[in-house]
Backbone bond lengths (Angstrom), bond angles and torsions (degrees), N, CA, C in turn:
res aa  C-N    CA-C-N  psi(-1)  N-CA   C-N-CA  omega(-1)  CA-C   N-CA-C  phi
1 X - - - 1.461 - - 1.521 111.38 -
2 X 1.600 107.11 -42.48 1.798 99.22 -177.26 1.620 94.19 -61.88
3 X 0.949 110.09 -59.05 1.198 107.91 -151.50 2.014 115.41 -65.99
4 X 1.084 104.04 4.76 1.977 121.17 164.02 1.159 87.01 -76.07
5 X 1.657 117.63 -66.59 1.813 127.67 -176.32 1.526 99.06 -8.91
6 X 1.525 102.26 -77.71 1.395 120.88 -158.37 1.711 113.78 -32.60
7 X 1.566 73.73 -76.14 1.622 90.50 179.63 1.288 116.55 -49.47
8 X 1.262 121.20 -27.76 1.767 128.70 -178.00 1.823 91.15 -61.12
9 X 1.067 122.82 -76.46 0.989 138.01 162.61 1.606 136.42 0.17
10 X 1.368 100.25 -71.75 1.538 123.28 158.71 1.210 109.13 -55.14
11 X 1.167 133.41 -58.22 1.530 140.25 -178.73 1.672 111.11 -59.32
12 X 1.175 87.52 -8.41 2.174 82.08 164.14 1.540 115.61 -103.30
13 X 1.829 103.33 -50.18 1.192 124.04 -169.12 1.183 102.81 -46.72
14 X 1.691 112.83 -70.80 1.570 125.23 -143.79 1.714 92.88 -57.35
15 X 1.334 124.33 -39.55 1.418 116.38 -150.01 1.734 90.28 -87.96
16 X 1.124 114.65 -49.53 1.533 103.31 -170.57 1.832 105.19 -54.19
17 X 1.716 121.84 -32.68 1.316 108.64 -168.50 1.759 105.59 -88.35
18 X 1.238 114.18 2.18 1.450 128.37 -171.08 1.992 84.43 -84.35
19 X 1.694 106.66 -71.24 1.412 105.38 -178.22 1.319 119.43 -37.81
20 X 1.523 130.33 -43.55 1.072 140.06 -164.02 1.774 110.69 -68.96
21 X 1.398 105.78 -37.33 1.501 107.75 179.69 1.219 119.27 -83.57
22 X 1.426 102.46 -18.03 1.787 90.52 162.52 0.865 136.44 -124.36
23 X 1.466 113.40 23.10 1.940 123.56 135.68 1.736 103.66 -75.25
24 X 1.184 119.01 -4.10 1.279 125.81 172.50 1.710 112.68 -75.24
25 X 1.438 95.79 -61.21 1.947 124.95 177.40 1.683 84.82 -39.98
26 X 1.691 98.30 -81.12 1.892 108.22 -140.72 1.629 100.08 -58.66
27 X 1.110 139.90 -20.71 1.768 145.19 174.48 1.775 108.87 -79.48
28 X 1.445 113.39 -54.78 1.487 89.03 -164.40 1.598 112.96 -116.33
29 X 1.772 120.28 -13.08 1.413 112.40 145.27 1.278 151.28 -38.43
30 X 1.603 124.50 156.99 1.385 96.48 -179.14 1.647 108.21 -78.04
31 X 1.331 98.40 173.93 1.718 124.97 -174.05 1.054 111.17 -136.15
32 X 1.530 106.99 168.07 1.675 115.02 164.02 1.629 109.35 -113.05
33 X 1.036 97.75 123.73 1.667 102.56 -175.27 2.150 115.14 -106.52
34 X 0.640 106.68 103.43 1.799 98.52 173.82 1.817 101.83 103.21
35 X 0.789 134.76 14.44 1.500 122.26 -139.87 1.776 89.49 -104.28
36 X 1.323 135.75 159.09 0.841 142.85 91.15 1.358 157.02 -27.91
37 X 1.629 109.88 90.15 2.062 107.26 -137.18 1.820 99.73 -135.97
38 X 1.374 108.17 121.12 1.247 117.11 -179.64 1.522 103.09 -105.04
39 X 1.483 109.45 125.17 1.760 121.52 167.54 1.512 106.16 -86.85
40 X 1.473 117.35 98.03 1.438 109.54 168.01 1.674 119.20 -74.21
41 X 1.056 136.47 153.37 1.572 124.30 -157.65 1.671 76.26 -159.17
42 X 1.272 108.91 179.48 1.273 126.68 -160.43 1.844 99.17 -135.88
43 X 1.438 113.68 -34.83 1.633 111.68 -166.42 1.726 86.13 -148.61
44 X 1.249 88.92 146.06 1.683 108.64 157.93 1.761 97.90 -55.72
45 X 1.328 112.82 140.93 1.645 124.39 -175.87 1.511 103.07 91.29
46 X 1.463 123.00 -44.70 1.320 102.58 173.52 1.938 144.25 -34.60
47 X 1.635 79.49 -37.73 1.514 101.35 176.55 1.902 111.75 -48.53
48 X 1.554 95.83 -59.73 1.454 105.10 166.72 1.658 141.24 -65.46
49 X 1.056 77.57 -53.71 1.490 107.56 178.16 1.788 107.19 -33.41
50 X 1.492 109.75 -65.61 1.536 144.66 -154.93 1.455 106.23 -94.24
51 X 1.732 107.74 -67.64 1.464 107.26 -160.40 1.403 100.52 -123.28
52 X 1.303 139.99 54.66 1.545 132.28 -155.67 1.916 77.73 -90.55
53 X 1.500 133.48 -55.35 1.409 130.42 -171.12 1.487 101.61 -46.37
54 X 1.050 131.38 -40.83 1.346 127.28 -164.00 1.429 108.66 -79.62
55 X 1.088 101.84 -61.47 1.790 117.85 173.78 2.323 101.17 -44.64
56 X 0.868 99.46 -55.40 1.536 109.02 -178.58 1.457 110.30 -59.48
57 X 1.435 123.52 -55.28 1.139 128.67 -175.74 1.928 101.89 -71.61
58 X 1.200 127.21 -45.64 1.556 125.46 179.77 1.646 113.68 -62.69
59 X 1.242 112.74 -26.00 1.162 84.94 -179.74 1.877 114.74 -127.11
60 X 1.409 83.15 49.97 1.735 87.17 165.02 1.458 117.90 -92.37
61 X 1.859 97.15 137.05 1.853 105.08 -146.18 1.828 109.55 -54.42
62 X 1.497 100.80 -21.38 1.337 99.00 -171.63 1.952 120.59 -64.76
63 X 1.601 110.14 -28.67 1.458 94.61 -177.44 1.562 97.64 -96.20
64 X 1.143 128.10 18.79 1.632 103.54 161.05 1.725 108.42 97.77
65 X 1.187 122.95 4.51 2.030 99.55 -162.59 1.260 66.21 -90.39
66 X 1.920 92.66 179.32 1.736 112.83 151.10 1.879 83.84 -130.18
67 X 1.356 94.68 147.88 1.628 119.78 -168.60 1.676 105.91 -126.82
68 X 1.679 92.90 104.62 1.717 93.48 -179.10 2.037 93.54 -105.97
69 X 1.861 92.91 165.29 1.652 97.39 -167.01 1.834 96.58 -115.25
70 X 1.327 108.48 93.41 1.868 74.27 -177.90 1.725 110.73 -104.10
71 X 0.867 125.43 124.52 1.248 162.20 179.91 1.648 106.51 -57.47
72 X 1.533 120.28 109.54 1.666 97.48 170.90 1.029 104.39 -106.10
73 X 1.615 133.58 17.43 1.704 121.24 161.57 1.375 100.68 -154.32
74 X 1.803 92.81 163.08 1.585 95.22 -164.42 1.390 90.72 -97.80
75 X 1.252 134.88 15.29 1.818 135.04 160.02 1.640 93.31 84.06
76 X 1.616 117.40 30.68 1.410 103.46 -175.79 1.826 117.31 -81.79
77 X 0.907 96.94 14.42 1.704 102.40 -179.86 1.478 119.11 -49.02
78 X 1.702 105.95 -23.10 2.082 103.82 -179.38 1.777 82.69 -127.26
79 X 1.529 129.38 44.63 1.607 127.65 156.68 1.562 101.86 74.61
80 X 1.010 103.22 20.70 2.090 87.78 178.65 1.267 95.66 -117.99
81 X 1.011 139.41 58.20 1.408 138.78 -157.64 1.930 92.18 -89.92
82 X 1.470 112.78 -53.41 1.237 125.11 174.89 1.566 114.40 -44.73
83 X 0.920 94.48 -54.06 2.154 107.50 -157.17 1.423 83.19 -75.52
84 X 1.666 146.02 -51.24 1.487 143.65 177.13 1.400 122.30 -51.22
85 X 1.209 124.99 -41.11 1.597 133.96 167.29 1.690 105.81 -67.67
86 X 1.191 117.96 -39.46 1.803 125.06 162.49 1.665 116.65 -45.40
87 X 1.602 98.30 -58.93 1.200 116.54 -174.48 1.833 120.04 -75.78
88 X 1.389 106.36 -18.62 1.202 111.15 -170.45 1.921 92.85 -96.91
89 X 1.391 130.57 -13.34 1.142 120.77 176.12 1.549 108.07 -80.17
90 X 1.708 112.66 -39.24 1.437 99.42 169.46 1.374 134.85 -88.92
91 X 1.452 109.86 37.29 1.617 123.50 176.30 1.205 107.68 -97.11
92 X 1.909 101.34 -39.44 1.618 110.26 -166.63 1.090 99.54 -76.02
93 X 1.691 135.88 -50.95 1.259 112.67 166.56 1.841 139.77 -56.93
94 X 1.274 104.50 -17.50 1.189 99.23 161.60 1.506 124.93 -77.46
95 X 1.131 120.27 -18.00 1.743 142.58 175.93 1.550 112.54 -72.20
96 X 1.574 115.56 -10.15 1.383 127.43 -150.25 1.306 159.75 85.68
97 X 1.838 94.54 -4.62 1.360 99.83 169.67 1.294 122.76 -43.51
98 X 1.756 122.73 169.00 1.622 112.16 155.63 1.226 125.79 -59.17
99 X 1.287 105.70 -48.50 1.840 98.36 -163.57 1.666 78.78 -153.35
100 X 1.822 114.45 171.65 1.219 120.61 163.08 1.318 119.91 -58.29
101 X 1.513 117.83 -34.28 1.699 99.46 -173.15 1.709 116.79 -80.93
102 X 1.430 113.95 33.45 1.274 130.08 151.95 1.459 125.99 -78.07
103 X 1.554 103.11 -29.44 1.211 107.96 158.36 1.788 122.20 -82.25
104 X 1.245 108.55 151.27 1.910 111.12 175.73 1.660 101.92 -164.85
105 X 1.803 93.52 119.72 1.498 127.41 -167.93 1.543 104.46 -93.52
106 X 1.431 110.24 115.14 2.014 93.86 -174.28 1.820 91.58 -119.29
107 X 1.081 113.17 119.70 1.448 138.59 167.86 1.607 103.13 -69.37
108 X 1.213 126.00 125.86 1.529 116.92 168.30 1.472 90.09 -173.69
109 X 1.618 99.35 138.61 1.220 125.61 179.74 1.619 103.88 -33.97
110 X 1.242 107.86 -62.14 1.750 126.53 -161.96 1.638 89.21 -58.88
111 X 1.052 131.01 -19.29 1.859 120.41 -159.29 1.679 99.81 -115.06
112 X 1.605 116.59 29.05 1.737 111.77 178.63 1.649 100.38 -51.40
113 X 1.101 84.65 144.71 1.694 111.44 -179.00 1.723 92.97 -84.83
114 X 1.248 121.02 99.63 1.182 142.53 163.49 1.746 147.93 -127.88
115 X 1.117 127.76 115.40 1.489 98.01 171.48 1.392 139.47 -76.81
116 X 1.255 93.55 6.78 2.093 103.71 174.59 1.368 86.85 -95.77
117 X 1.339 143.70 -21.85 1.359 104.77 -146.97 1.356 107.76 -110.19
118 X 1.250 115.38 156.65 2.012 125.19 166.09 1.553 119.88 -102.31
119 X 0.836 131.16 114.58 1.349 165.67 -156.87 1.867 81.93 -80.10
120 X 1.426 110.47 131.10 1.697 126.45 165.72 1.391 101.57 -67.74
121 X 1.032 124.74 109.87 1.559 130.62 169.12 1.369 109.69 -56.86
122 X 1.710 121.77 -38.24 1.751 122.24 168.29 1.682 105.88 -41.56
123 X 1.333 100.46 -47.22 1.659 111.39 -146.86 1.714 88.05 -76.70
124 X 1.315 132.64 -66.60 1.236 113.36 176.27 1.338 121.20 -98.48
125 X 1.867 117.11 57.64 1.309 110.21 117.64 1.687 117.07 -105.41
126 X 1.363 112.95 -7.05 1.343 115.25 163.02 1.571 131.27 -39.70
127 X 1.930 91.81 -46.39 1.415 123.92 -156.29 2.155 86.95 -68.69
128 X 1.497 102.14 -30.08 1.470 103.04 -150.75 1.350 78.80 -79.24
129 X 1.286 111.51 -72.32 1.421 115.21 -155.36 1.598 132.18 -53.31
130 X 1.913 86.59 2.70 1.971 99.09 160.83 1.276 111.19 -92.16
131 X 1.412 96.70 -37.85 1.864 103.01 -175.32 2.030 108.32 -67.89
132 X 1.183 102.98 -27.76 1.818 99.53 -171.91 1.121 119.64 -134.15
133 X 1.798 120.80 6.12 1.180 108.67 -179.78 2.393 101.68 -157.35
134 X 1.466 87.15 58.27 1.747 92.47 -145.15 2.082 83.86 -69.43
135 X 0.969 121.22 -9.01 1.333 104.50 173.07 1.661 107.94 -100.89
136 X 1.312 129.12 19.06 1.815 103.35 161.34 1.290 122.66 -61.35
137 X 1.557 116.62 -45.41 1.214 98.53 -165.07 1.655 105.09 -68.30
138 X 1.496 130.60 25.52 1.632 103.00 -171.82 1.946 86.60 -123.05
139 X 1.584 105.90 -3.70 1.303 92.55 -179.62 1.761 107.89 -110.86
140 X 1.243 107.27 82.60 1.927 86.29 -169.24 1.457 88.02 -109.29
141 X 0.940 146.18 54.29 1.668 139.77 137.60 1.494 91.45 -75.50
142 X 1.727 96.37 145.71 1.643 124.71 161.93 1.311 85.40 -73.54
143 X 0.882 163.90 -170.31 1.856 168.82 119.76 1.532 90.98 135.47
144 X 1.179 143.66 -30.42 1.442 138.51 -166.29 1.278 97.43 -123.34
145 X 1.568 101.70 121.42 1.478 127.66 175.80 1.765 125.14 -50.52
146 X 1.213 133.10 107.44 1.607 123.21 -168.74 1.556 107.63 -49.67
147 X 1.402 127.26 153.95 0.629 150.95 -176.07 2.260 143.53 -121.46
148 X 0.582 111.05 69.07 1.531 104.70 -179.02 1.738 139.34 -77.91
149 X 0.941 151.27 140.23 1.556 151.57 132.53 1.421 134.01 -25.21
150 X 2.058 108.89 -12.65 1.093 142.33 171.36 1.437 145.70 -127.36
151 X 1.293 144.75 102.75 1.452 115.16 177.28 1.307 126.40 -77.08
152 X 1.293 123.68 -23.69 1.247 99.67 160.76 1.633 119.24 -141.41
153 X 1.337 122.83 -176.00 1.358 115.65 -169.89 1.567 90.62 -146.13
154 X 1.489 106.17 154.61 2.048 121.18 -153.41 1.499 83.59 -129.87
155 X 0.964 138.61 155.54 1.613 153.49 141.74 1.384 116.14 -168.73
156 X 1.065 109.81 -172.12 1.702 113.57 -177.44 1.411 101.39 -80.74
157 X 1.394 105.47 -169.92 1.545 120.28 -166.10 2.035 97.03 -115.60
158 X 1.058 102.45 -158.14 0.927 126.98 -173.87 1.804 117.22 -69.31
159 X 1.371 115.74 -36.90 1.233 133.44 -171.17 1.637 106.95 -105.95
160 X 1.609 96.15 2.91 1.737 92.28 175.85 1.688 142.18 68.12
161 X 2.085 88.80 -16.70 1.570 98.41 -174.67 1.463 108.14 81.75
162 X 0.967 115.40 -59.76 1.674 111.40 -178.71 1.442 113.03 -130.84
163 X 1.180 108.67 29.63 2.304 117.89 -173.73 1.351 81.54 35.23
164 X 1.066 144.38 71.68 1.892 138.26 136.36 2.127 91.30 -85.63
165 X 1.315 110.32 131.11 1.500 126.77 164.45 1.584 117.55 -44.99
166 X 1.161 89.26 -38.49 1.804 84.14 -179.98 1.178 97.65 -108.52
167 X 0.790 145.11 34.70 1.925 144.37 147.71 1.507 80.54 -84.81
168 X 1.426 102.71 -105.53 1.651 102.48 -178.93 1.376 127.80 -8.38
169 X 1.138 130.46 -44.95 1.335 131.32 -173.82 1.534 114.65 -48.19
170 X 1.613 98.52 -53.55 1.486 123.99 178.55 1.173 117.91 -56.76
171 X 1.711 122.73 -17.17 1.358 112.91 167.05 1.261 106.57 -95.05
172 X 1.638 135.97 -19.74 1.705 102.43 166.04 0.694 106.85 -127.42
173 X 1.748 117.49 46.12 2.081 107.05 128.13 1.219 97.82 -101.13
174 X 1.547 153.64 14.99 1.116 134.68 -178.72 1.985 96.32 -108.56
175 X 1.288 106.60 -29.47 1.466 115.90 167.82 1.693 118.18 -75.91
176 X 1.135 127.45 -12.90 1.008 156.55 171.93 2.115 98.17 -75.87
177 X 1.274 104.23 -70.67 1.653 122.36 -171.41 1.490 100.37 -40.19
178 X 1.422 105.66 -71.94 1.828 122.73 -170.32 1.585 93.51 -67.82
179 X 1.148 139.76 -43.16 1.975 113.84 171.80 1.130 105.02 -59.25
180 X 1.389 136.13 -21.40 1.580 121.68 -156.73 1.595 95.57 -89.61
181 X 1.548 136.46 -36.80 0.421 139.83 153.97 1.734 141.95 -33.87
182 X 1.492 111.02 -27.55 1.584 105.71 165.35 1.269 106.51 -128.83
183 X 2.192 112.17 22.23 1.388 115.81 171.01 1.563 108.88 -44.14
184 X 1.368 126.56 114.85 1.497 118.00 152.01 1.712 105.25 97.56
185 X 0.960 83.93 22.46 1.979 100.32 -176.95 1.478 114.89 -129.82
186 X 0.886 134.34 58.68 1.334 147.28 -172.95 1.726 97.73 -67.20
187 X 1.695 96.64 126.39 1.422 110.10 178.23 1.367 117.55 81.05
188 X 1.431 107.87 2.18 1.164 114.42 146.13 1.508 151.16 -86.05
189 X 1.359 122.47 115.84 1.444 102.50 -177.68 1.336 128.73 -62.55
190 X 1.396 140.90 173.67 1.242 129.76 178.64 1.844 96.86 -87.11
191 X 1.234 118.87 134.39 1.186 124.44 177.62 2.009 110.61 -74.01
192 X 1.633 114.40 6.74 1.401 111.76 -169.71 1.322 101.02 -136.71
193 X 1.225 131.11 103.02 1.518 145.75 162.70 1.637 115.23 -42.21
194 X 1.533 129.98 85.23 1.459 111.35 162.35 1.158 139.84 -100.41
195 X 1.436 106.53 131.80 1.390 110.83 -152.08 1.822 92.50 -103.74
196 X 1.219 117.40 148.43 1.656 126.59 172.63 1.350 107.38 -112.70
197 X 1.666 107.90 145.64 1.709 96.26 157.55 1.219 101.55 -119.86
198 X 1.530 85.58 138.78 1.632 123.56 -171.53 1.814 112.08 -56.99
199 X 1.540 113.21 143.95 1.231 93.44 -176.88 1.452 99.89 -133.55
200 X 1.504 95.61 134.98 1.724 107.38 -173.87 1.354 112.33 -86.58
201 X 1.520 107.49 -172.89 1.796 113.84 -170.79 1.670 81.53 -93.87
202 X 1.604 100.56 163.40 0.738 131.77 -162.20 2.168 116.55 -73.81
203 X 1.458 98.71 -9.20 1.333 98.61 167.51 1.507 116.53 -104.63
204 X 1.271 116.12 9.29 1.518 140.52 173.54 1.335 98.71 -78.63
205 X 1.648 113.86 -72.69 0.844 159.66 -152.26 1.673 99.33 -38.73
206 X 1.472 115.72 -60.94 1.790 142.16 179.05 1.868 111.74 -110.97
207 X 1.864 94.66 30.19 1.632 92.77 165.56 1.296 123.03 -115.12
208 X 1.672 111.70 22.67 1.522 141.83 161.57 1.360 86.60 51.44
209 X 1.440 121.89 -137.28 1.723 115.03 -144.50 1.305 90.81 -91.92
210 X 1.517 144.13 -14.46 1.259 124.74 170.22 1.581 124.73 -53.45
211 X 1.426 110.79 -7.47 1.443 112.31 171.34 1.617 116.01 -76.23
212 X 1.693 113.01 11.67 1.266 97.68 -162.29 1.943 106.59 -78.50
213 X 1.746 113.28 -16.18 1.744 98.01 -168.90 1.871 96.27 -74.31
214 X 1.005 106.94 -46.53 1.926 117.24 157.40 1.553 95.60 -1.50
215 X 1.249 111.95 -70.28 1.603 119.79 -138.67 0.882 85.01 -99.09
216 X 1.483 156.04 -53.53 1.127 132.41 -177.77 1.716 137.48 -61.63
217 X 1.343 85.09 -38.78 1.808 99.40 162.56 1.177 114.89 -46.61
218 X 1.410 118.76 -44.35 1.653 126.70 -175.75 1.021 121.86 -77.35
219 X 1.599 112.55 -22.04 1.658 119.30 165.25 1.441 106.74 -72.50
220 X 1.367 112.78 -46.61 1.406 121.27 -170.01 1.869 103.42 -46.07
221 X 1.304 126.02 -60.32 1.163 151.97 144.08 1.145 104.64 5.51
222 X 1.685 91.66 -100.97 1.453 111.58 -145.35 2.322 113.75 -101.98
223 X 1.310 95.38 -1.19 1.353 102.47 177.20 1.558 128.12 -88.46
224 X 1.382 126.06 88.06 1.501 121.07 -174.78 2.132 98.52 -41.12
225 X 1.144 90.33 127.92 1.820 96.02 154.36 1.169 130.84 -124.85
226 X 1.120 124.53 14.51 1.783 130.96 -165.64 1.954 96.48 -71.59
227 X 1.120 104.85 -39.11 1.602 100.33 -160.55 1.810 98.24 -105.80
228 X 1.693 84.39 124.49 1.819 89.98 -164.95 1.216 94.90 -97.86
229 X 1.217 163.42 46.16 1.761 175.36 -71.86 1.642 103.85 127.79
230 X 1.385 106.17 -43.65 1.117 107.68 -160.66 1.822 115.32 -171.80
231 X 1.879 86.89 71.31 1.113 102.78 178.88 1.701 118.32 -63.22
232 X 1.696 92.33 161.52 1.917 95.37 -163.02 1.776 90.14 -100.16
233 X 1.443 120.32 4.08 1.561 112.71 163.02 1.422 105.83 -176.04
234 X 1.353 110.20 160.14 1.390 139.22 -167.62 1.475 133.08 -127.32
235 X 1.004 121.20 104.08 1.350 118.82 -159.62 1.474 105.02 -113.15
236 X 1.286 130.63 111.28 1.716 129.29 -179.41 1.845 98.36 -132.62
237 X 1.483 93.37 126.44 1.428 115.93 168.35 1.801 118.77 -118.63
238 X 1.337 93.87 142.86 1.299 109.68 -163.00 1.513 97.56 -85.80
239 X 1.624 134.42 137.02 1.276 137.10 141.68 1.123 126.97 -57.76
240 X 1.685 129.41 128.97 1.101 142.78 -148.35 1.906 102.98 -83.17
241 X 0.899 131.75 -7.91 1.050 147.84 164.91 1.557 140.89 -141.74
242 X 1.385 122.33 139.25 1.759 105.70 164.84 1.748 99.02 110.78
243 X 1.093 120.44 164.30 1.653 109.39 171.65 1.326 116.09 -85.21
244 X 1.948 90.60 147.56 1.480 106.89 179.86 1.838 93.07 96.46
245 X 1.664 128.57 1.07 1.541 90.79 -160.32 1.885 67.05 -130.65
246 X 1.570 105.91 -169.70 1.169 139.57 179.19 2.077 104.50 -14.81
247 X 1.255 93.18 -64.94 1.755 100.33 172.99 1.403 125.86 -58.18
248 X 1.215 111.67 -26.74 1.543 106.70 147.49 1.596 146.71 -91.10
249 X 1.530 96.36 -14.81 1.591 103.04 147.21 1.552 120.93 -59.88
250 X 1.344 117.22 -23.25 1.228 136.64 -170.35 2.228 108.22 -84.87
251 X 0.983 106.08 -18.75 1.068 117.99 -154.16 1.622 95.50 -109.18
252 X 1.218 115.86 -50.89 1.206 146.24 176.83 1.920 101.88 -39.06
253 X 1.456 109.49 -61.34 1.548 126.25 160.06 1.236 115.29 -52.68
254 X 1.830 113.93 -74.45 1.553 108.93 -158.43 1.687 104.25 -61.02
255 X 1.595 117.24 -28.17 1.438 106.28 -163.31 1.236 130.74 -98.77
256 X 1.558 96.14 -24.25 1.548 117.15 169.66 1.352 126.61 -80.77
257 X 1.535 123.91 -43.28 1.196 146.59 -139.49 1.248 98.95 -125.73
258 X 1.320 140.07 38.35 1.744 143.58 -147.76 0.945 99.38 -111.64
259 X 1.681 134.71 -3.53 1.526 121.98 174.25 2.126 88.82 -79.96
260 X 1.029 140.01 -48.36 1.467 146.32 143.29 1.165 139.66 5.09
261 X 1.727 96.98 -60.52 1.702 85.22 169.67 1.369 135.96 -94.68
262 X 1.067 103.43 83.17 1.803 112.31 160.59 1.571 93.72 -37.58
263 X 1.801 90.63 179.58 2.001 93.95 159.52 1.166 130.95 -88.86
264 X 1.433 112.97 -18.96 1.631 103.21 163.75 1.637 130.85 -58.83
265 X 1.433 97.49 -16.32 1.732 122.32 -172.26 2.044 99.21 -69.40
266 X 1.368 109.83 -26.71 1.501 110.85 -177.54 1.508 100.06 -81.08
267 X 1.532 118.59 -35.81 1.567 108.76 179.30 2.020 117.66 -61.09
268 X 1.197 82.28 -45.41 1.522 83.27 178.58 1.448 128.93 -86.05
269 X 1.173 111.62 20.80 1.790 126.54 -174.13 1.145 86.09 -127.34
270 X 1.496 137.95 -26.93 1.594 115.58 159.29 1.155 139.05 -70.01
271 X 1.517 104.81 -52.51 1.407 139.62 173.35 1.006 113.29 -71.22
272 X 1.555 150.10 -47.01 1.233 138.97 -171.21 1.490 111.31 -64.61
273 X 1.341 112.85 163.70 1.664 128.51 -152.19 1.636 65.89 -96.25
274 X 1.474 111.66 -73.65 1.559 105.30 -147.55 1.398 126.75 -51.34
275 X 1.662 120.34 -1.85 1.173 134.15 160.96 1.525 108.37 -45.95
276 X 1.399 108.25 -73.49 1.602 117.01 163.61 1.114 128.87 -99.09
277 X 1.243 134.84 42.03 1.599 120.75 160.36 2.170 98.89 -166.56
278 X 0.774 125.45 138.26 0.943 138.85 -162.68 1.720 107.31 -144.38
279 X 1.654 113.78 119.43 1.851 112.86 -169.23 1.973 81.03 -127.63
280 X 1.144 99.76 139.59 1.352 113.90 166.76 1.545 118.76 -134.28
281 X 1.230 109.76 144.25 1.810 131.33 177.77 1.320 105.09 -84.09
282 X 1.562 112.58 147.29 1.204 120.66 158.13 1.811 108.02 -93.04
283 X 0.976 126.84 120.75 1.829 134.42 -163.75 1.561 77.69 -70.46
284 X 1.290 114.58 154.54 1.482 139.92 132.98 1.280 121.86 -119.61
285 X 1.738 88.41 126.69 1.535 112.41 -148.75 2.082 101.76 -103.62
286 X 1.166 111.30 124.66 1.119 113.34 -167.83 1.750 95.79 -82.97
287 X 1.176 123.18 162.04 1.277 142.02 177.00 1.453 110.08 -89.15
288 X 1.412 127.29 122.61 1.366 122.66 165.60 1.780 113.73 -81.20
């Protein structure tokens, strides 16, 4: 019987002190306000799946960004390549984009939707640096300031979130993109902010919003904050109810993304942290 107590218990606490910290997070953390912000993703579902807090929290109408999703595969690896580029436009609008043509799906041999494969980090920072920066190669004097189509750019980190190859890939051709960018420009800043999401161990990973003191400790830690332009981390948590919070990350999957959910797809849209809580890095980008 005590021990029903308990659990009776926990099942009020944890969620009301979970709610409480992130009407806490979205008010007095840093943010991105006004920005121009591209989510690079690797597969239709990524958007949700990974960063639905981030995506939700960036583009609420009041601070000003506009948030484009670009996509380097249409996830055609089991033939739905079609119905996934469909489905991945009505996630982003349910996530908050403006309209679908915020989203853009690029099909290319070099970008097969695979789990063996690694993605040329040259080739997609190439891919970027047509899409956001199509005049570097005509300005390479140090004397002329770099330039972009974006301020900042979102992808995974280093560990991919789930070691999938083309997660990874996307962080060093997108780390690759922003060096090329102040290659040979000394004293220049990079004009493109990249931000990573961080990827936890694996009991983090499926401890849904109870991972939130986790994530904060580690910001506390490991996140420079002195510079409010261009914070060194980001912490956005999803509300467990209501729009814009947890139930529409949720919605975002079952309604959009329905070629997807098998039944294992309900375990991990419950359980996963990144459903609700989302911690991002500021990259430091070495100079070529």
């Amino acid at each position: 019987m005590e021990l029903l107590t308990i659990f009776a218990v926990l099942a009020v606490v944890l969620p009301s002190l979970y709610i409480y910290t992130a009407s806490v997070v979205s008010t007095r953390f840093p943010k991105l306000e006004n920005k121009s912000i591209c989510l690079l993703i690797a597969h239709p579902d990524d958007e949700a799946m990974f960063f639905a807090p981030t995506v939700l929290a960036l583009t609420r109408p009041e601070i000003g960004n506009h948030v484009k999703i670009l996509c380097l595969s249409s996830g055609d690896a089991d033939g739905l390549g079609e119905t996934r580029k469909k489905e991945l436009a009505k996630s982003g609008v349910v996530l908050g984009l403006r309209s679908t043509s915020d989203v853009f799906v690029v099909e290319k041999p070099e970008f097969r939707d695979s789990m063996t494969t690694t993605w040329d980090a040259g080739k997609i920072s190439d891919l970027l640096v047509s899409a956001f920066a199509p005049q570097l190669n005509k300005s390479k004097g140090a004397s002329s300031p770099p330039t972009a189509s974006i301020d900042v750019l979102i992808t995974f980190d280093a560990g991919g979130v789930s070691s999938h190859p083309n997660h990874i890939s996307l962080y060093h051709g997108a780390k690759e993109f922003v060096g090329a960018l102040v290659a040979g420009k000394g004293g220049w800043a990079s004009p493109v902010d990249l931000y990573t999401l961080t990827t936890v161990p694996i009991a983090r990973k499926y401890s849904a919003f109870v991972d939130v003191l986790p994530t904060l400790l580690s910001w506390a830690i490991g996140a420079g904050k002195r510079d409010k332009k261009h914070p060194g981390g980001l912490v956005f948590l999803n509300g467990l109810a209501g729009h814009g919070s947890f139930t529409t990350a949720w919605k975002a999957m079952t309604t959009a993304h329905k070629s997807q959910m098998v039944w294992f797809r309900y375990g991990w849209i419950t359980l996963s942290r990144y459903m609700y809580i989302n911690d991002l890095r500021l990259e430091k980008i070495k100079r070529k």
